[in-house]
C-alpha positions in Angstrom: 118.1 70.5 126.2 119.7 72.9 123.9 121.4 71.0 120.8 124.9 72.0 120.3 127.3 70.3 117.3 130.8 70.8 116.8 133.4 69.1 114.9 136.7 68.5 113.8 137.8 68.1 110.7 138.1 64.4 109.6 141.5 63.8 109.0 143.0 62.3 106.5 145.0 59.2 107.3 148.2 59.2 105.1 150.3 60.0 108.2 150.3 59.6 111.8 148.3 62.0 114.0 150.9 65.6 115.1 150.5 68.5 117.2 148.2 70.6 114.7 145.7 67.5 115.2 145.5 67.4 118.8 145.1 71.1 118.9 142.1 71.0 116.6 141.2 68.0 118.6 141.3 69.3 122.0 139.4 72.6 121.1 136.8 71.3 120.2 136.6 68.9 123.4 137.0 71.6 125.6 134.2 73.3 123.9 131.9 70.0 123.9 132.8 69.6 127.7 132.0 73.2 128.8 128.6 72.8 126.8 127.5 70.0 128.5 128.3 70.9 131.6 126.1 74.3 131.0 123.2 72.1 130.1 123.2 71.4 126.5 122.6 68.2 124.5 126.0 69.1 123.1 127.7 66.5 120.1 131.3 66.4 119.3 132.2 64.6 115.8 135.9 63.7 114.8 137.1 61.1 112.2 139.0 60.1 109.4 138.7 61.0 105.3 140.0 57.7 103.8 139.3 58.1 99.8 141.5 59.9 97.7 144.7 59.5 95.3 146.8 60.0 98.2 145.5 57.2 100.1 145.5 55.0 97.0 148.7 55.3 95.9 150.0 55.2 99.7 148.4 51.9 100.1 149.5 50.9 96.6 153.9 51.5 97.9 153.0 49.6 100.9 151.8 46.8 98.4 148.2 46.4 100.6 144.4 47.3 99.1 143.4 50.9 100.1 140.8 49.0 102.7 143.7 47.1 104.4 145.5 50.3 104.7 142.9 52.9 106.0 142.0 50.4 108.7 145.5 50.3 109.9 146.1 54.4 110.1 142.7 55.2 111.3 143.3 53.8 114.3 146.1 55.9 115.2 143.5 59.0 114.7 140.9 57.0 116.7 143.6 56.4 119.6 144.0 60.1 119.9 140.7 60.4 121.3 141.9 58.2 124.4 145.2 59.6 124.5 143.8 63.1 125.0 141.3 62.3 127.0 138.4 63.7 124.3 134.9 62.9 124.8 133.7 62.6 121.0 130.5 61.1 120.9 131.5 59.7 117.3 134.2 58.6 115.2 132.7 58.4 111.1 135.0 56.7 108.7 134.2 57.8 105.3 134.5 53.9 103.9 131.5 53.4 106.4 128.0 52.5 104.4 126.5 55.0 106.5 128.3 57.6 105.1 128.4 56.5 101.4 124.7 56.8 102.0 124.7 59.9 102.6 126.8 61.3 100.4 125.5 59.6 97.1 122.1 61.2 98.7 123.4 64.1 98.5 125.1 64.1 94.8 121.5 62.9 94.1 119.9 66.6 95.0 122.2 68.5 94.1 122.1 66.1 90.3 118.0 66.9 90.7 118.6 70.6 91.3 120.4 71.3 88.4 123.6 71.9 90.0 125.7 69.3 88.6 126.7 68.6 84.7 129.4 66.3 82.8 131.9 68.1 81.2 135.8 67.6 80.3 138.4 68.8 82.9 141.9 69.7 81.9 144.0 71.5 84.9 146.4 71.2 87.1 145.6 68.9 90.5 147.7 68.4 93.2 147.8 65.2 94.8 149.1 66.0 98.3 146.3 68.6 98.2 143.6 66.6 96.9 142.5 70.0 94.9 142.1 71.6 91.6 144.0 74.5 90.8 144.2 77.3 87.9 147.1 77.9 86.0 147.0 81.6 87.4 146.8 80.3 91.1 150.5 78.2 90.7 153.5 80.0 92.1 157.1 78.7 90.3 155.0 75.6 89.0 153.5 74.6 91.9 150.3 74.9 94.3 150.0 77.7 96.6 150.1 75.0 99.3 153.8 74.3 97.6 152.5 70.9 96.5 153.2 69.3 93.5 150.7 69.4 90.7 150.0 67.6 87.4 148.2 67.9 84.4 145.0 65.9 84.4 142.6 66.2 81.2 139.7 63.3 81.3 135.6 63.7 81.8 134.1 64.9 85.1 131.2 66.2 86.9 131.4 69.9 87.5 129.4 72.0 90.3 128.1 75.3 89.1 129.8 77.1 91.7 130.1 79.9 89.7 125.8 80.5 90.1 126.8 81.1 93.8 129.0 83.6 94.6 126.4 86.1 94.9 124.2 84.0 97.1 127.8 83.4 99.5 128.3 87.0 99.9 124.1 87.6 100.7 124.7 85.2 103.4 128.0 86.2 104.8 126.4 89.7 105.1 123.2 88.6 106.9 125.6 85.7 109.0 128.8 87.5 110.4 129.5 84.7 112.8 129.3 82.1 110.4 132.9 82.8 109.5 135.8 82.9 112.3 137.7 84.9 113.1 137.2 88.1 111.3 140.7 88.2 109.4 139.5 84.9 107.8 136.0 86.2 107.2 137.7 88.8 105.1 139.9 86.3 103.2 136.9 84.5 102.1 135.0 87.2 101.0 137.6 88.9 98.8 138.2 85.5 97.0 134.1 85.0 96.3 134.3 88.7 95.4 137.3 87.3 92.7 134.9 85.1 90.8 134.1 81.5 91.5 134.4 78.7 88.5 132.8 75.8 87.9 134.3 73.2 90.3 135.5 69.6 89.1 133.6 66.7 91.4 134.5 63.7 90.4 137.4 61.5 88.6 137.3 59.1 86.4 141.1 57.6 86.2 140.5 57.3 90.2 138.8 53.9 91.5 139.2 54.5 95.4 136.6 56.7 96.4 132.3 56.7 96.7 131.0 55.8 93.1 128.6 58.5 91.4 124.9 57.5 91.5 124.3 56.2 88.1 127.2 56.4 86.5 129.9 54.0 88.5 132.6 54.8 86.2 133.0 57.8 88.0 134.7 58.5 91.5 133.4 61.4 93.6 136.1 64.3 93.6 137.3 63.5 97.7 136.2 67.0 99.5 132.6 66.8 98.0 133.3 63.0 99.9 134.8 64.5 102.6 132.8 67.3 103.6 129.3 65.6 103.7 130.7 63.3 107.1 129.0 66.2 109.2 125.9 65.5 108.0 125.9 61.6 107.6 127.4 61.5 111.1 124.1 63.0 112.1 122.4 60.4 110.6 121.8 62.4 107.2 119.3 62.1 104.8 116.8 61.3 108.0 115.0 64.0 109.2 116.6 63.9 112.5 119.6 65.1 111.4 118.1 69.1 111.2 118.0 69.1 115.5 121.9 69.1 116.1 122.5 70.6 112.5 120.6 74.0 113.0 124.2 74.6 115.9 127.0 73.5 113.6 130.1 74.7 114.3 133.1 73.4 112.2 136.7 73.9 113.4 139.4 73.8 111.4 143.0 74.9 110.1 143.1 77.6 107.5 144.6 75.7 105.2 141.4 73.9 104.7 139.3 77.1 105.0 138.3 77.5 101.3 136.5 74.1 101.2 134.8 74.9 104.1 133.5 78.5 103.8 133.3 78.4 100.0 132.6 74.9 98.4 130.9 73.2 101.5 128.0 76.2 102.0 127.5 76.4 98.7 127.0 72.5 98.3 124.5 72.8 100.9 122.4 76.0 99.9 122.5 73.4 96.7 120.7 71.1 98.4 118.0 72.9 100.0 120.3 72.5 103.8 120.9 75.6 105.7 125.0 76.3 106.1 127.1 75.2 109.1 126.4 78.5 112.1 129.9 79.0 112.1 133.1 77.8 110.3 136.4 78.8 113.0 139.9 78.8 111.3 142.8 78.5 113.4 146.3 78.8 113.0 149.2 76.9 112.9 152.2 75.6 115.1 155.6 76.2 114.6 158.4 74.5 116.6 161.0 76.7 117.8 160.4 79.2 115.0 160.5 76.8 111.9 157.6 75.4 110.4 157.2 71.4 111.0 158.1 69.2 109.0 159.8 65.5 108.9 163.2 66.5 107.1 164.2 69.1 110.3 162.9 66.0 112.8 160.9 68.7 114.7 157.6 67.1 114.5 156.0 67.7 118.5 154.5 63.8 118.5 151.6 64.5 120.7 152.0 60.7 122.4 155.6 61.6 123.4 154.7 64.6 124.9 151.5 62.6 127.1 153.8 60.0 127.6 156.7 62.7 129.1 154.0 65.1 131.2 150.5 63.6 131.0 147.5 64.4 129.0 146.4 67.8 131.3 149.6 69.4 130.8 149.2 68.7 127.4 145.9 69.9 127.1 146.5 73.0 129.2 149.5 74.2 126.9 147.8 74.2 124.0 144.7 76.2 125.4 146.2 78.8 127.3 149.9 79.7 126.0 148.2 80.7 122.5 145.1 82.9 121.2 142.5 80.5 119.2 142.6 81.5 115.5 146.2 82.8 115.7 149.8 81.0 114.5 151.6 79.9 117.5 155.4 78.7 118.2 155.7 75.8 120.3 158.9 75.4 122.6 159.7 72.9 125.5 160.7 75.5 127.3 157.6 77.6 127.2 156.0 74.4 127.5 157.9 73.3 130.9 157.6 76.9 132.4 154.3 77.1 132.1 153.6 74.0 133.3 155.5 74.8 136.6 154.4 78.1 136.6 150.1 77.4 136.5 150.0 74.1 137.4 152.0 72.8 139.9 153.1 76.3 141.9 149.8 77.5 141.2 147.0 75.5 141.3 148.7 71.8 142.2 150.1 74.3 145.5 146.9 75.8 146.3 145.1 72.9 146.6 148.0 70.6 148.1 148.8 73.4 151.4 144.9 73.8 151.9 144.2 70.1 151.5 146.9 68.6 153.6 146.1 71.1 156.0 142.8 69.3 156.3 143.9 66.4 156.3 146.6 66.1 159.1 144.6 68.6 161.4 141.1 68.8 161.1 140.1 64.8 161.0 140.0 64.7 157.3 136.4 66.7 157.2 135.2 69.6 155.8 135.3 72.3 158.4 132.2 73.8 159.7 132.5 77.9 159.2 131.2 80.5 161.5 130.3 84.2 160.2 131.7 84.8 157.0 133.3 88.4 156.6 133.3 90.8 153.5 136.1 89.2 151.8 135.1 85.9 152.3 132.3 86.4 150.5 134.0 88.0 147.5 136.3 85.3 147.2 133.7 82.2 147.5 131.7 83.8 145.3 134.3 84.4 142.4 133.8 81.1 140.4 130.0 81.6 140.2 130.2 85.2 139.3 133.0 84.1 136.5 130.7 81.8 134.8 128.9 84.7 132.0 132.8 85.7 131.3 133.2 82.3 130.6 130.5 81.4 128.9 131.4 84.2 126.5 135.1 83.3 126.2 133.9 79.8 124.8 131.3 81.7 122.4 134.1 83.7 121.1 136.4 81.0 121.0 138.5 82.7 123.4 140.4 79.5 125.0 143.6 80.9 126.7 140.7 84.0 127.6 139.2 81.3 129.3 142.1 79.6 131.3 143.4 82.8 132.0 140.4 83.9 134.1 140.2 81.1 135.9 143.8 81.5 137.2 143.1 84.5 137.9 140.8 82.7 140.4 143.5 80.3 141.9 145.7 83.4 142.4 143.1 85.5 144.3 143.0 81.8 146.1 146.6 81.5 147.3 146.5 85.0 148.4 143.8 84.3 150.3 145.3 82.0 152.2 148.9 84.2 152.4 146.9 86.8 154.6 144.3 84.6 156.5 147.5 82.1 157.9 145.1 79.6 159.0 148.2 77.5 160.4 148.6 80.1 162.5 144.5 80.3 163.2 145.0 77.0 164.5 146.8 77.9 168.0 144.2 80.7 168.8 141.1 80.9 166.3 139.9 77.7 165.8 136.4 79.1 164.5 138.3 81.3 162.1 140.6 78.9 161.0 137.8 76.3 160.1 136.3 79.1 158.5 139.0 80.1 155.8 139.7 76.4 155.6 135.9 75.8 154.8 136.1 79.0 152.6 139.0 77.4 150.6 137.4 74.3 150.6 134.7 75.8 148.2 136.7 77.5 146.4 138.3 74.6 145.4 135.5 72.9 144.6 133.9 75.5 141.9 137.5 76.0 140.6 138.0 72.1 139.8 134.0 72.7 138.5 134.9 74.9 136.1 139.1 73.3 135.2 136.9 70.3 133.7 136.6 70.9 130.2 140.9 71.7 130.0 141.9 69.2 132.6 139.3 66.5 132.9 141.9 64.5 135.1 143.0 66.7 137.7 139.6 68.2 138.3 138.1 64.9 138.7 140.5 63.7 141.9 140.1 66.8 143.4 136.3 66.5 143.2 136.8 63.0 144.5 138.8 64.1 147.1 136.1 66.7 148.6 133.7 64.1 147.9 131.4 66.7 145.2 128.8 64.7 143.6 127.4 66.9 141.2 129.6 68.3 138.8 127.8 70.3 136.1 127.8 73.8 136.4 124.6 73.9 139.0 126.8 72.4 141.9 128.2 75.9 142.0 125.3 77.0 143.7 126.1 73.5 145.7 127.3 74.3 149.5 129.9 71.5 150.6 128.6 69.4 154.0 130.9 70.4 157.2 131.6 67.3 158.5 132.0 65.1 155.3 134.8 63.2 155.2 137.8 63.7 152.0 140.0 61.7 150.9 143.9 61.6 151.3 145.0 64.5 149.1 148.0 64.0 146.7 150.0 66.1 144.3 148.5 67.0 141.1 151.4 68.4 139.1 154.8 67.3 138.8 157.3 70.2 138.2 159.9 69.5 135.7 163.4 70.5 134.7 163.6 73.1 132.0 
């Protein structure tokens, strides 16, 4: 099988878990899924980054140790994975030994290479940032992120990440796709092109964080911490790591972009280790046109909305009402419209009319056909013929692409079954009327086949209700039985009230 890696990025757990999370969060799944089912040995990594000033000094208002506290937040990161129905095949907790393995193994090359050296830092840092900034990179005395920032002045470890800005732009020329999409590509090449200085890695007025090999009285500076969970959840320094590594693809928000396109690749090339294949940067959610944030009570709490509409509504929102990569505004409205719209007039309605039909007049068994015309040919053999467009659409990233041509399918569906009137077959046609019903039948079946990776739920009853074994992508080419029995069919999609 054909390795395949893709990861989140591992949050950090000062907070509970919002919209932006589960949008990173279900990308990725729906990625992972879609890969499996086309035959790869396809991982998907999420987690939570627990060192840090941030975490120490929330701990230290809630009067607990810094342990104490990231084992009660994690868990509300780790709960999204069964709230949203993701299918991560790991969870890495940067306080796990594994992991502190791996990244003091790490410091330890890049220390041998030549890469790292003690020095004296005096700047500004910004603890809600966890990063180092330049006086020239404040705007009205404050990050660019609009953080607050300090002075700190003590000894550190610096990275030469000034020796590396030619060797970035080298492999950004050779490796187009290793930096998504192409407006962010652009961003990170004009700031390499700007110079790169010598980056602070570790603190010594900081005790909550992985200790620096040989010198313990030193902290490691938290993305150098942070970063290195892709490898160590791949059980890095072994050699095994190097099968899933070699596809690496890292999602995240382009807030975090810089460390991951700039600091990260350059850590690695460092280290002798080949870059992640591609870094994606996506946007961010508004609500109702203003940005999120606590003060405004606007905060879309992803468990509310799962709670109010289920976890495939949810899931199908995100995907297909905004272009991957792209700032997106989320409103209830659009949210409930769609929702009515796709899923239950739709898809929920195709499948109901053509199921129940089935059901209540053909003995609750998959018709047998006779001759299939011209057009029913076309229209069985749309979800198989979609699958290249798809496959593309998830190597571009292109999620709503993706959702979008499946409905496409479901549409071509229900007007399928508009002219063919097989309720009207039934008083004079039988043969014909079993035939559009058995036509429909596997058309159902491919489109629930290929609805997995967005709504795992939905897609699952309705392959339970034709009784589908298979469900990877070869059960395309799978002919239903005529004759086998399904299931009672029920609604799959409530409509709402705008």
């Amino acid at each position: 099988m054909k390795p395949f890696y893709i990861t989140t990025p591992i949050y950090y757990v000062n907070d509970k878990p919002h919209i932006g999370h589960a949008y990173t969060s279900l990308a990725c799944d729906v990625i992972a899924r879609f890969k499996r089912l086309d035959g790869f040995d396809a991982k998907f990594l999420t987690g939570a980054d627990e060192h840090g000033q941030k975490i120490e000094k929330a701990a230290a208002v809630k009067g607990i140790a810094p342990q104490a506290f990231v084992d009660e937040v994690s868990q509300s990161f780790r709960s999204l994975s069964d709230l949203l129905d993701l299918t991560n095949d790991d969870f890495i907790r940067t306080t796990e030994p594994r992991h502190v393995t791996a990244v003091q193994h790490l410091w330890k090359r890049l220390f041998e290479s030549g890469s790292i050296y003690l020095g004296e830092y005096a700047g500004w840092y910004a603890v809600r940032d966890e990063a180092f900034y330049q006086e020239d990179e404040l705007v009205e005395g404050k990050a660019p992120t609009g953080a607050e920032v300090e002075w700190v002045k003590e000894s550190s470890y610096f990275f030469k990440l000034s020796a590396w800005a030619e060797p970035l732009l080298e492999y950004y020329a050779k490796h187009p796709e290793a930096i998504q999409p192409e407006s962010r590509r652009n961003e990170v090449l004009r700031f390499i092109e700007g110079g790169l200085r010598d980056l602070s890695i570790s603190r010594r007025t900081l005790k909550w964080g992985i200790p620096v090999p040989g010198d313990p009285d030193h902290v490691m500076y938290v993305w150098l911490d942070a970063l290195t969970n892709y490898l160590s959840a791949l059980g890095y320094p072994d050699d095994g790591y190097q099968f899933h590594w070699q596809q690496s693809i890292h999602v995240v928000g382009k807030d975090i972009l810089r460390f991951h396109a700039v600091y990260w690749p350059a850590f690695l090339m460092a280290a002798g280790i080949t870059p992640p294949k591609t870094v994606f940067a996506h946007g961010w959610w508004t609500v109702e046109g203003e940005k999120m944030s606590k003060s405004l009570g606007n905060v879309v709490d992803p468990v509310e909305m799962v709670d109010s509409f289920g976890s495939d509504a949810f899931r199908y929102f995100l995907m297909r009402d905004l272009s991957f990569g792209q700032d997106g505004d989320f409103s209830k409205t659009a949210f409930i419209n769609r929702l009515n719209t796709d899923l239950a007039n739709a898809y929920g309605n195709l499948c109901q009319r053509v199921l129940s039909f089935i059901y209540k007049n053909g003995e609750a068994t998959i018709p047998t056909p006779g001759e299939l015309t011209a057009e029913d040919h076309a229209l069985v053999n749309l979800p198989a013929q979609l699958l290249p467009t798809l496959r593309t659409h998830i190597d571009n990233f292109h999620l709503n692409r993706y959702a979008e041509a499946i409905w496409q399918v479901i549409g071509e569906g229900n007007r399928y079954v508009d002219a063919q009137k097989p309720w009207a077959l039934k008083k004079d046609d039988s043969l014909r009327m079993n035939t559009v019903l058995y036509n429909l039948c596997s058309l159902i079946k491919n489109v629930a086949i290929l609805t997995q990776p967005i709504l795992p739920l939905a897609s699952s009853k309705i392959l339970t209700i034709l009784q589908a074994g298979n469900k990877d992508f070869s059960a395309l080419e799978v002919a239903l039985s005529p004759g086998q029995k399904i299931d009672e069919p029920q609604p799959l999609f409530a409509k709402h009230v705008v």
